[in-house]
C-alpha angles and dihedrals in degrees: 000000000000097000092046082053094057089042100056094047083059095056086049090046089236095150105151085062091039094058087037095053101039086049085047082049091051091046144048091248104102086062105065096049131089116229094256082049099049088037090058095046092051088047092050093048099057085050104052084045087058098041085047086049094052095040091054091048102055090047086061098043094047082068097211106199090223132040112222137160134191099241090053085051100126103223095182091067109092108241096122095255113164105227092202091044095057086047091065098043087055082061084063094208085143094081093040086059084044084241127163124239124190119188112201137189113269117299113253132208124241 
């Protein structure tokens, strides 16, 4: 019955639940749940699955010409990065205020 299950999430392409319902299977975890709670972790996981999906494909097709990440940001080079201020923009509380954020070159003098 179980393996039928996953099965049939793959042929759906539900992978988020189907990775969410064989780990609940490995472990003791489908047992402390209620229904509504086991329901809504397998839901959430499919659509985390989805939004992490989406998220992966437009970065592909945005075709950045470099591949960078925050924690890889060298701090130690001098190019006048504020290390705090980078901190808070990787909150990101500047879209929830529906704010703008604009990301220039390097600020010359003179």
């Amino acid at each position: 019955m179980n393996s039928q299950t996953l099965e049939r999430l793959q042929k759906m392409n539900l992978y988020g639940m189907y990775d969410a319902f064989k780990t609940s299977l490995e472990t003791t975890l489908k047992e402390s749940l209620t229904r509504d709670q086991f329901i809504a972790r397998l839901v959430a996981s499919e659509w985390d699955n989805r939004r992490n999906r989406a998220v992966e494909r437009a970065v592909k097709a945005a075709c950045f010409r470099y591949s960078a990440r925050l924690e890889e940001v060298d701090y130690a080079f001098e190019r006048g990065l504020d290390r705090n201020q980078v901190k808070r923009l990787a909150c990101m509380d500047f879209i929830r205020e529906r704010r703008d954020l604009f990301i220039t070159g390097p600020r010359r003098n003179g």
